[in-house]
N, C-alpha and C positions, 0 to 999 in steps of 0.2 A: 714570393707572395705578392709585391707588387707589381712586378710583372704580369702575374695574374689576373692583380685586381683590374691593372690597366686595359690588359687586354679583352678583358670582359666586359668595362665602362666601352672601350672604342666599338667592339663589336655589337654593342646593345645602343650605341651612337648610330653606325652605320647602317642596323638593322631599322631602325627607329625613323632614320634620312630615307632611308630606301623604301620605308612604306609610306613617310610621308611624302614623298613625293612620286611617288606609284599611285597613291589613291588621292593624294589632292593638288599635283599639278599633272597627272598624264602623263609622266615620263614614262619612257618603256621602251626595252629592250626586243626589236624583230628576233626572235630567235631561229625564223623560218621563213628570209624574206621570198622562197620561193614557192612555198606553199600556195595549191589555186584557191582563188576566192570564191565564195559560194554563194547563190541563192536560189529560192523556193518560191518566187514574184519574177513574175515578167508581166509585156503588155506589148499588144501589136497597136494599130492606128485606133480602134474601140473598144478595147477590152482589155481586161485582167486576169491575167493565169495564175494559179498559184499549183504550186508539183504534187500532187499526191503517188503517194505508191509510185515513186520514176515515172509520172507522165503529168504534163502540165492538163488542167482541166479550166474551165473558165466558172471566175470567182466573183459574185458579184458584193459589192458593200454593202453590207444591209446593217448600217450600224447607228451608234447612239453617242452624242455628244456630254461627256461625264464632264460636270461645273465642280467646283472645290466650296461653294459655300451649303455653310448649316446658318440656322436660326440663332442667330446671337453670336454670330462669329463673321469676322471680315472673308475674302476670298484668301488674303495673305498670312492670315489665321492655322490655314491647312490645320481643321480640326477635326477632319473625319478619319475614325480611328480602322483598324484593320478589319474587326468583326463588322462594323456598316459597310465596306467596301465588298466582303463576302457574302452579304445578303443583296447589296446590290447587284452585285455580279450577278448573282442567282436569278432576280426579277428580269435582268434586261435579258439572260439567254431563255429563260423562260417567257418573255414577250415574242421571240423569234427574231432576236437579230444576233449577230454574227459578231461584230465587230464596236468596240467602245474608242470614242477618240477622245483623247485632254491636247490641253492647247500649250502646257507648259511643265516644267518640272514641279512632283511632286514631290508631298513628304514620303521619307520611305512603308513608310504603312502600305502607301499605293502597292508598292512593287512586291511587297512583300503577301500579300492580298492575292494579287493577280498569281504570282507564283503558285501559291498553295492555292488556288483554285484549279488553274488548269493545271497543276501536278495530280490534282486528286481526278478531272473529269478524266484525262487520258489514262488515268493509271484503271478505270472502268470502260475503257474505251469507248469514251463518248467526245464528242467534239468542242475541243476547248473555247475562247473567245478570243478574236484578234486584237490585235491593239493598233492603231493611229497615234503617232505620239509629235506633241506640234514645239517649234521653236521660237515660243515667245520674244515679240521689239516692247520693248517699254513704251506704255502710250503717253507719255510724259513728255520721251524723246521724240517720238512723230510731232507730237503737236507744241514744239519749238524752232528756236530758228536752227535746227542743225539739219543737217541735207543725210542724205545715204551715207556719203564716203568719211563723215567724222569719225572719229573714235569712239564716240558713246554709242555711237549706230553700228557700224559695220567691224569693228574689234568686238564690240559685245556680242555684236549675232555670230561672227565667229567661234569664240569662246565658248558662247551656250552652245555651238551646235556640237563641238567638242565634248562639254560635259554633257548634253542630253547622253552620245554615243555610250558612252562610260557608264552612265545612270542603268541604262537598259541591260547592259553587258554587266551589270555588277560588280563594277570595278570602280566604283567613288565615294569619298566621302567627302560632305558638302554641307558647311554651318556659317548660310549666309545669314541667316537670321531675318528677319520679316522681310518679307518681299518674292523671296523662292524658298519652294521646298527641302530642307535640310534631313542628316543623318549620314549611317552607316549603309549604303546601296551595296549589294551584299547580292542580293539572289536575280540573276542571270535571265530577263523576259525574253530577251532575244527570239527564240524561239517562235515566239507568237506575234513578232512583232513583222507587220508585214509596209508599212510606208512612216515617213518623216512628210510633213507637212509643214515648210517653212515659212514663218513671218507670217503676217496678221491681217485684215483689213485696212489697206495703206491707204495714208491718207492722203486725199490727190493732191495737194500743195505742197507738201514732202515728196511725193513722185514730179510735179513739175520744177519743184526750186531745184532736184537734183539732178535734171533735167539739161535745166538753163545753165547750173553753175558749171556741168564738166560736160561742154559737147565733146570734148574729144577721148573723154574715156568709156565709150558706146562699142568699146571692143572687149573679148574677155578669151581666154584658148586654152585651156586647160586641160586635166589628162583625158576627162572624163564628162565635164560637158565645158561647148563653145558659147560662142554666137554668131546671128548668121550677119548680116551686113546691114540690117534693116534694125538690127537694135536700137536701144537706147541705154545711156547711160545710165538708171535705175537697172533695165535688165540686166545690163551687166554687171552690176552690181550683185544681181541674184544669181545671176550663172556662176561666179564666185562663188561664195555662201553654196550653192547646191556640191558645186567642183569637190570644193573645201569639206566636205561634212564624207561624199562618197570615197575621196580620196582618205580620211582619215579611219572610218572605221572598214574601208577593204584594206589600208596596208596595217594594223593595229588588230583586225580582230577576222581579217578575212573572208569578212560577209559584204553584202549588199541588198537595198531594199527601195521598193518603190521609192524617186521620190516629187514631191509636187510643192508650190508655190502659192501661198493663199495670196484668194483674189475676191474679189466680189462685182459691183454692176457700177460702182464710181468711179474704178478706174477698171473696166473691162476693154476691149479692145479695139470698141469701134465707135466709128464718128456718126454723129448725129445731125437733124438739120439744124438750122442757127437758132431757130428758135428753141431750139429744147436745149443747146450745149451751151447757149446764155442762160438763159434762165434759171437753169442748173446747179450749172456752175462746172460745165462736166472739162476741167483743164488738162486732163492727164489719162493717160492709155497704159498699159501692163498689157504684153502679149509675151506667156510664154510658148509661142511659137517661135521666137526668135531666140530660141535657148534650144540647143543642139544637143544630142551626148554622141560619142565615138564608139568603138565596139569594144572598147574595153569598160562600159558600162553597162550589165547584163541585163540589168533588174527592168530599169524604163523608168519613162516619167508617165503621170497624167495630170489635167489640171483640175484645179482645185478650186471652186467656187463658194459662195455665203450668196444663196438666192432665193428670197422672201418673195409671197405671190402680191404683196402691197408696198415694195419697192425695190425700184426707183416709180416716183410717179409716171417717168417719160415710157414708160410700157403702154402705160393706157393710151398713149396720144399717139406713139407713131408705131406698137402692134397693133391696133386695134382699129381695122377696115372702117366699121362706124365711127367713129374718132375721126379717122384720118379724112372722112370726106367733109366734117363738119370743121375742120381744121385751116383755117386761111395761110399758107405757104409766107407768106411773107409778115415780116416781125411786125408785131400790132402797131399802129400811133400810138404816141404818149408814154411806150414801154421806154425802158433805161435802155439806151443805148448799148450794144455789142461792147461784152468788156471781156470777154476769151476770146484765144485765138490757141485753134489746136490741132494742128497741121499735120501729127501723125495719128497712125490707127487706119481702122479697116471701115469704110461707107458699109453702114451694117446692113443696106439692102443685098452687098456681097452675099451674105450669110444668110438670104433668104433664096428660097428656089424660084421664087417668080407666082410659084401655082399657091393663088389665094386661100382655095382650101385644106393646101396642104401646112401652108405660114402659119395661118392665124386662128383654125377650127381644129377643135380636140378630139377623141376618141367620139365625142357622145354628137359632136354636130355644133358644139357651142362653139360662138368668139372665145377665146382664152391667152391674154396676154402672156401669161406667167409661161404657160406650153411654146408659145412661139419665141420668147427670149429662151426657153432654156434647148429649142431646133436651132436658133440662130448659134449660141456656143456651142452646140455637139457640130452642127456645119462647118462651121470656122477650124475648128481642130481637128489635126491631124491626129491626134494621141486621146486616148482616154477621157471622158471629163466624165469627175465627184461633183456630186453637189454635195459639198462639205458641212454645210449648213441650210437646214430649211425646216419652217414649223409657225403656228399660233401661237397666241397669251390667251388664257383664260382667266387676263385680269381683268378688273368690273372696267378700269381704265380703256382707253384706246385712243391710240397718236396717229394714226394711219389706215384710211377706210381704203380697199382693193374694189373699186365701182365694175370691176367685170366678174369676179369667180365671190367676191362675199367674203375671202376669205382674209379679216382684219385683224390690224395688228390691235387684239385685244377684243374687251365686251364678247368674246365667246363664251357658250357653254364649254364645259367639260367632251360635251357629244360632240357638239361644233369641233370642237380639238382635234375630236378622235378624228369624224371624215374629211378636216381640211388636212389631218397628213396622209392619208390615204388616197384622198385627190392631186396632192402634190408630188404623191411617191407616183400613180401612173403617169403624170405629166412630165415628171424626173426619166421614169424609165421608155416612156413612148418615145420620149424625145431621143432616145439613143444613147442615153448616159452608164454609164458600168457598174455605178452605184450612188450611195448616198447617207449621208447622216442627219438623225433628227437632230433637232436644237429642244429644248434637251433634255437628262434625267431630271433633272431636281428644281422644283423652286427657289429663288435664291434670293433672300430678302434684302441682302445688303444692297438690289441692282438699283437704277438711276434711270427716269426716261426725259428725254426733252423737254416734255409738254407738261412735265410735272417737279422737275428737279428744283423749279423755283420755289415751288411752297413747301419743301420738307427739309427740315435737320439733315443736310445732308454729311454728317461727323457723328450719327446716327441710327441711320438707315437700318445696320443689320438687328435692330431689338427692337422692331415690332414687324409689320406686315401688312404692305400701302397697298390694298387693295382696288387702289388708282393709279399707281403706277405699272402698265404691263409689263414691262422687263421682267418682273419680280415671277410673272406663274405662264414661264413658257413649258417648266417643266412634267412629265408624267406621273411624278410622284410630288405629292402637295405635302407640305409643313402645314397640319392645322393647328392652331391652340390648343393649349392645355396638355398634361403629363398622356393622359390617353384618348380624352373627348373633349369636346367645348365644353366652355360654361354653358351654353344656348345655343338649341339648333331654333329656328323660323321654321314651324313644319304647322304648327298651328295646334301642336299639341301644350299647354298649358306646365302640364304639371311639372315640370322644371321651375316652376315661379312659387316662390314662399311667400311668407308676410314682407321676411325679413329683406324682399328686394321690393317691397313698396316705397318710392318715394314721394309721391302724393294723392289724398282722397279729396275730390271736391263735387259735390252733389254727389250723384249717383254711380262717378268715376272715378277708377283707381288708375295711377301711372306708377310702374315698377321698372327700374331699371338697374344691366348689370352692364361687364365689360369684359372683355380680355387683350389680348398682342394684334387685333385684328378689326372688330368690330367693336362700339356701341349699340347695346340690344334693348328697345323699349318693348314694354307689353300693357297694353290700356284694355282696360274692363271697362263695360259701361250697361246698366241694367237694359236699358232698352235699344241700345245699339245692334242698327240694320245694316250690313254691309251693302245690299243694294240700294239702300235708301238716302243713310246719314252719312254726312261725312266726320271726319275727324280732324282736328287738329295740335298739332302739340308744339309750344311756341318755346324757342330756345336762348339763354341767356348766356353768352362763354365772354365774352371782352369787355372791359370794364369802360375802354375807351370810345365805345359807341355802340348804336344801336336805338331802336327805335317804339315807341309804348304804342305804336299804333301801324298797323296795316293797312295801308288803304287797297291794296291786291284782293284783299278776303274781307276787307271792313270788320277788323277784330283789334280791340284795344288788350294791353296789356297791365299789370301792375309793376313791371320791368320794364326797363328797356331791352327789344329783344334784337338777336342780329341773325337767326332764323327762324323759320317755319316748314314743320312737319306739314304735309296735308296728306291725310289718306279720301280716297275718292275712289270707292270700285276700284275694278281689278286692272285698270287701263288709264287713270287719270290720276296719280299718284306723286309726287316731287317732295324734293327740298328745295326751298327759295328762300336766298339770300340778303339780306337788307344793302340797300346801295353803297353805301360807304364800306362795305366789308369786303364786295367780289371783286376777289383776287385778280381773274380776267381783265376786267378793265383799268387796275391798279399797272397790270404787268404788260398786258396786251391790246390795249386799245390804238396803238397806233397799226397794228398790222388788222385788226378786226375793223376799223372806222376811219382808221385814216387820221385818228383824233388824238393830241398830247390829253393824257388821263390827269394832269399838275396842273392844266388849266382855268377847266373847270370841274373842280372839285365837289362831290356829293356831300352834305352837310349832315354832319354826326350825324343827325336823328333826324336825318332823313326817313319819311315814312314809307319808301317804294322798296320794294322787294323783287327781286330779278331772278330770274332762270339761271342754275349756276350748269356756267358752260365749261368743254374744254377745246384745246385749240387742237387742229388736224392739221398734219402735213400735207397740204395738194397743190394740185397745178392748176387753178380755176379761173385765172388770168390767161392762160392760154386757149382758154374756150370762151373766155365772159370781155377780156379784154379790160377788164376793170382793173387798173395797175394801184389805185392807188389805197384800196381794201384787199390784199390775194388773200388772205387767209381764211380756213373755213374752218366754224365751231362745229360743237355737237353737245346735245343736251345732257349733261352728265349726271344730272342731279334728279332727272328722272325717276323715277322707282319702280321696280319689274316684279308682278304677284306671281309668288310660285312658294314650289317645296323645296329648302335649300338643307336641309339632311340627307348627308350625303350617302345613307342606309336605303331612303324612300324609294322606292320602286318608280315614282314620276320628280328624281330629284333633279334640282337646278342650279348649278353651281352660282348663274349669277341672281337668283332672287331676292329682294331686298325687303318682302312685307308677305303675312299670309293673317289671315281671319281665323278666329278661335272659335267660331260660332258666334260670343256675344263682345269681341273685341280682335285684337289684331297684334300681330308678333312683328316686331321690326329690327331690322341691324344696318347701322350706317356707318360706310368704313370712316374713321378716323381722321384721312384728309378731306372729306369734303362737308365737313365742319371749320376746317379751315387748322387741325391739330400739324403742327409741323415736327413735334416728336412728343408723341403718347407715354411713349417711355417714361419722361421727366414732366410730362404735362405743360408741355409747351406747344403755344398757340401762334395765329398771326398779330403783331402788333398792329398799329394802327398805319396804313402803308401812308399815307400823306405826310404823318409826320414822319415818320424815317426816310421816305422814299424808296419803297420797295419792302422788302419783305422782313422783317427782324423779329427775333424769340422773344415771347412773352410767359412767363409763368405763372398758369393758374390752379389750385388746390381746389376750386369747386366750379360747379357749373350750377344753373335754375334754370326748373323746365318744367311746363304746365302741361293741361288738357282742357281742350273744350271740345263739343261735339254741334254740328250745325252754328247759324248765326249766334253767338254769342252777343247779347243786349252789354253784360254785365262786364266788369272789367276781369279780365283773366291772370287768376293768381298762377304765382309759381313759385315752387320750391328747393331747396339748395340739393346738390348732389355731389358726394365728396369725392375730390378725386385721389386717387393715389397712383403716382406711376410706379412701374415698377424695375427701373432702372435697365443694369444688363443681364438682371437674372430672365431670361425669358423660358416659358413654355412651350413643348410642340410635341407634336407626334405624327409619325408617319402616315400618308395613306396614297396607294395606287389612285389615279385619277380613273374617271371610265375612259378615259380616251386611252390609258393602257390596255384595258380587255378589250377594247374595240379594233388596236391598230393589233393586239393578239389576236384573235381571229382573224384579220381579214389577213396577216402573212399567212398563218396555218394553211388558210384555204388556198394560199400559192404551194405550198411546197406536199400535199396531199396528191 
């Protein structure tokens, strides 16, 4: 019997060792090490095949970039459950694309999803969805002092490219706990899985520190891919990592699949003239051109780009023939002196043909910078190029105006959405590319953008919805507020408004207001109010530490001190303007807008001036204006756009901020440009003099009036309570139009 018992303990030991480490460190036994290896993906110098029926046919990527965040959930959260993954599936092959890419390992819900979907379309014989699956570097690790060849960089991208293998294959389990995707990985995508997409948008001081540190390890020979003599030691680093991943799952599971090297335009592979690779910053080059594979790797590579038609700025200045002739060749007087120096890469005039009209003019006859950077990558390569990444923000936000095609990053419509990736998928394909991915499904509230990261919570972000931050609404499918509807559409239909959202009557005018995860919504009644005639105003009170009882902009006194001003004015002359001591702009950015320290001289609390609330834009306006010592260029943010922003209405406008009721007017102003740094908790900006810079302030009410024309009398205002509403947030789904718009106009390709 003890013998027994023993035997039973060890063999339930052994059984116990042997799965755990079969499914959580990869051990495994070749049981076939002769068995050939297989794949269903090739690729010659432009194209990509994939086998159908025993014959390769050529495959193009028409696919969609899947994010991992929901509303109220971090990205490392992974809280989207199996059934949301199956209705998304559903929308994206019903938009007409092919293929879904993720940038990193999921929870198993993913896999699990994907499975049972394309098990159910082939078992109907209809054509499954491919999948793009990427090998996420920690953006923590790039942007520190560690080079490629550390251990937290190049053992970790190792390791993942190991476990991504497994994950697909359904052979892992994996309970890292926040940060990646966990569970029992169990159901086998393989199948549908047609490339790996390694590493990330690198960052070019991580490419050049690792660079400098190992000139002599710019060599790499492996079974299955080299490099050629022209490397650099970054690439070889990658030609590793690629070696490393095709060599692990052809001897482990017998397959092979595309595979490619994310890249983008910062560190793309060619030299620019001095003036643009100083002012840039442009230090460091990626060419996987100089990354080889041998004949014992079947499948092929192609490269893999992130190319947005509003940057890099230097598109506009040395693609674009008008540019180039207004452009003085030699570095301005007074500019900063040459501080790169970057001696490899390709003169990117290589990469152009020479013939002006065929460089830099599009299908329709226009200039088009964005078309002739993406002729100069498909020139340069020998192999395949993805635009792995490309697409708009349809936030009210925008960091980055594109001065040739219009098509910015941000302040679009919904419509705008639709034709700017329409215009960019011909400009993708004209140029000779084999496919492409939009940027992307979903909304993603938790994201972050430069020109706004300063004024919000950002520990945050995901529980509410900064409709000044564009990151947040690149995607096709929008998170609105509320369980199924908003609290208030702006459409100019009234009867949404009760008593009980009155919060002031003074004379002949009523001001009602509500809120949600996204907007504050006023609605002002006023018996004889003419929207062609009278204007409106509605004065705001939110910080206790300043603010001003008097306007001299509009010459309107207050019974508060206020630290904004609504004005409605017709359907074209509209703002919010901010009291001087409160804009953030000059708090945060007045030495790159003026040239001016903003500590200096200080705007005094109750200050009476009222200013345009701007935001700052990424450009190169110094390399046309020569002005070094202001480069930066604003834009008017606080403007306000008349339209119908229901997004049922037949003439709807995703960005409209004010509509007329007939005898009053509907308004929504998002939440940061009030100056709320997180709505959630009702926190505001403190006073940036005294903190220096930007700190949380907590406030439970606001006061806020009406007046209508000049106002003689002092204008009251009334308290308005606020209640944030923490992490519980609201939302519900909705297809943007720029999904049925970029759904038809594939349809009409494949008819």
């Amino acid at each position: 019997m003890k013998k027994f018992i023993l035997l039973s303990c060890t063999a339930a030991f052994l059984l116990f060792a042997g799965y755990f480490a079969y499914y959580h460190f990869g051990l495994y036994i070749d049981l076939d090490p002769d068995a050939p290896v297989t794949t269903f993906m090739k690729t010659d110098e432009d194209t990509i095949y994939m086998e159908r029926d025993g014959a390769y046919e050529t495959f193009e990527i028409r696919g969609v970039n899947l994010g991992v965040g929901l509303p109220g959930q971090w990205a490392t959260d992974y809280a989207i459950d199996q059934q949301t993954y199956l209705r998304w599936f559903e929308w994206i092959q019903q938009m007409g694309a092919n293929t879904i890419r993720v940038y990193t390992i999921l929870q198993d819900d993913f896999y699990n999803a994907f499975y049972e979907y394309n098990t159910q379309r082939e078992s109907q014989g209809l054509e499954p969805l491919w999948l793009i699956h990427g090998v996420w570097v920690n953006d923590y690790v790039q942007n520190s002092h560690r080079d490629a060849y550390d251990d937290d960089f190049l053992q970790t991208f190792l390791e993942d490219c190991r476990t991504v293998v497994d994950i697909v294959h359904g052979k892992k389990n994996l309970s890292l706990g926040r940060g990646l995707g966990s569970g029992h990985y169990r159901k086998d995508v393989s199948p549908w899985l047609i490339a790996y997409i390694l590493g990330v948008e690198w960052e070019d001081i991580t490419v050049a520190y690792t660079d400098e540190s190992y000139p002599e390890r710019n060599r790499y020979e492996g079974a299955y891919l080299y490099t050629t003599e022209d490397a650099t030691p970054f690439e070889a680093m990658l030609a590793q990592v690629g070696d490393s991943i095709i060599d692990y799952e052809s001897t482990r599971y017998k397959q092979q699949r595309l595979i490619a090297f994310s890249n983008w335009p910062t560190t793309d592979p060619f030299l620019y003239p001095a003036e643009i690779t100083n002012f840039f910053m442009k230090c460091a080059q990626v060419d996987v051109e100089h990354i080889r594979s041998t004949d014992a790797f079947q499948a092929g590579q192609f490269a893999s780009y992130h190319v947005y038609p509003y940057y890099p700025d230097y598109m506009n200045y040395v693609l674009n023939p008008v540019e180039l002739e207004m452009t003085d060749p030699a570095w301005p007087d007074g500019a900063p002196s040459p501080a790169v120096s970057s001696s490899s890469g390709v003169p990117y005039e290589e990469a152009l043909s020479g013939d002006t009209a065929a460089d830099y003019y599009d299908r329709d006859g226009n200039v088009n910078t964005y078309y002739a950077y993406l002729k100069m990558l498909n020139n340069h390569h020998t192999m395949p190029v993805v635009i792995s990444e490309y697409g708009v923000s349809t936030g009210r936000g925008m960091a980055q105006r594109d001065i040739n095609t219009g098509r910015n990053q941000g302040h679009m419509t919904e419509q705008e959405q639709g034709q700017a990736i329409i215009d960019c998928y011909e400009d993708i394909m004209d140029a000779g590319s084999a496919g492409s991915c939009i940027f992307t499904w979903q909304d993603e509230w938790f994201k972050r953008t430069w020109n706004t990261m300063h004024a919000v919570d950002l520990d945050n972000t995901p529980y509410w919805s900064d409709y000044q931050t564009n990151e947040q609404y690149f995607g096709l499918l929008a998170f609105d507020p509320g369980e199924e509807e908003s609290v208030c559409y702006v459409d100019g239909d009234a009867s949404e408004w009760s008593e009980e959202e009155v919060v002031l009557e003074w004379e002949d005018k009523r001001l009602s207001m509500q809120y949600d995860e996204k907007f504050l919504y006023f609605y002002v009644e006023a018996e004889d109010f003419d929207p062609a005639r009278d204007t409106l105003y509605i004065p705001i009170d939110t910080t206790p530490k300043s603010g001003s009882t008097y306007c001299e902009n509009y010459g309107l006194t207050f019974e508060r001190a206020c630290d904004f001003v609504i004005r409605i004015d017709g359907t074209d002359n509209s703002r919010v303007v901010v009291q001087e001591r409160y804009e953030v702009l000059r708090a945060m950015f007045m030495h790159e807008t003026e040239d001016q320290d903003a500590y200096l001289d200080i705007p005094a609390v109750d200050s009476p001036g009222f200013r345009y609330i701007d935001l700052m834009l990424q450009t190169a306006t110094p390399l046309l204006t020569g002005n070094w010592e202001a480069s930066a260029e604003v834009y008017e943010t606080g403007r306000l756009l008349y339209g119908n922003a229901n997004p049922d209405a037949a003439d709807f406008n995703s960005l409209a901020d004010y509509m007329f009721t007939g005898n009053g007017v509907e308004i929504r102003i998002p939440w940061q440009l009030l100056n709320f740094s997180n709505p959630s908790e009702m926190m505001i900006h403190d006073d940036y003099y005294q903190c220096y810079g930007v700190e949380n302030l907590h406030i439970d009410q606001m006061y806020v009036g009406v007046a209508q024309g000049d106002e003689d009398a002092r204008i009251p205002l009334a308290s308005f309570e606020l209640e944030g509403w923490g992490k519980d947030v609201t939302y519900h789904e909705r297809l943007k139009r720029s999904y049925y718009i970029v759904q038809e106009y594939w349809a009409s390709l494949d008819r």
